[in-house]
C-alpha positions in Angstrom: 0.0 0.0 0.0 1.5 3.4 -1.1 -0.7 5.5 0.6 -1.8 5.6 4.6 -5.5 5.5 4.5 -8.0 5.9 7.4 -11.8 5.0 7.4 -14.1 7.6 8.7 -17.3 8.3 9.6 -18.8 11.7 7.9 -19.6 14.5 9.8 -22.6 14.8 7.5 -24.4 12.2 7.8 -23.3 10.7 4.2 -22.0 7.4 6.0 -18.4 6.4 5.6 -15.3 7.7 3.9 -11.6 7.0 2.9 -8.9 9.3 3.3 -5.4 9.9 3.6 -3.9 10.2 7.4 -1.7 13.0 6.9 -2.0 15.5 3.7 -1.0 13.3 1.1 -1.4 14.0 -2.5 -2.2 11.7 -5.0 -1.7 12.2 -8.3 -4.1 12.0 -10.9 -4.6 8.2 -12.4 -2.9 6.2 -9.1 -3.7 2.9 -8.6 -5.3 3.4 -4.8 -6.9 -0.1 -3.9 -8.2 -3.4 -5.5 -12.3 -4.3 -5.1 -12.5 -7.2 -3.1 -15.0 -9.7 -2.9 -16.6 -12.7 -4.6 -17.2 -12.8 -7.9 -20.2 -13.6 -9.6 -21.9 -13.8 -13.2 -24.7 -11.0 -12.9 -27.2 -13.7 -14.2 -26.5 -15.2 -10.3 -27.3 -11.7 -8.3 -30.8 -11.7 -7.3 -32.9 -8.7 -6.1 -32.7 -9.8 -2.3 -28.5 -9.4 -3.0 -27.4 -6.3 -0.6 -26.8 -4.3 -3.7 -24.4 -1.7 -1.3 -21.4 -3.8 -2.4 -22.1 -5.3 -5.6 -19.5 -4.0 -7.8 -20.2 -4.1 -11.7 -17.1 -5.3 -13.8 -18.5 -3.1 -17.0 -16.6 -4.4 -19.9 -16.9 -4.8 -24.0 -18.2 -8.5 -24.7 -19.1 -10.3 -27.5 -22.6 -11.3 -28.1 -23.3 -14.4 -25.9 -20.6 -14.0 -23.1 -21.0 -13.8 -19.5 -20.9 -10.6 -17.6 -19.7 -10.2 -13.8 -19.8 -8.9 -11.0 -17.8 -8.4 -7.7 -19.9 -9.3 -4.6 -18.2 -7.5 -1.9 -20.5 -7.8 1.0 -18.7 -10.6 2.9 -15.3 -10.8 1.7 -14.1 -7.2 1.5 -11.5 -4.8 2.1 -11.0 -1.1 2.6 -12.5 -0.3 -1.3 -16.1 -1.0 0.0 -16.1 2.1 1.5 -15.5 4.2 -1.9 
């Protein structure tokens, strides 16, 4: 990890945060943080799924392939926060 990142509760009632511990800058484009979680096809993530962490791997695919997803509810890290 590059960075030294805290989790926080907002002041505004928003929920939680990420940030850096002391006033680091971070360029534009930096790798932060991997999602982590299980992964899923979306044809497996039903309505009753706690949507909060599901994690939508958006890419290009041909006609017929599977899409997924990252399911990040139990098995996460410090990226569910985002």
């Amino acid at each position: 990890v590059r960075f030294n990142f805290e989790v926080f509760r907002t002041s505004d009632g928003r929920g939680w945060g990420i940030r850096t511990r002391e006033n680091e800058h971070i360029e534009q484009g930096s790798i932060l943080f991997s999602y982590a979680g299980l992964i899923l096809q979306d044809s497996d993530i039903t309505d009753s799924m706690d949507s909060r962490y599901v994690l939508n791997l958006a890419t290009k695919q041909a006609k017929g392939d599977a899409s997924f997803s990252i399911d990040g509810k139990d098995y996460r890290n410090i990226a569910s926060f985002m």
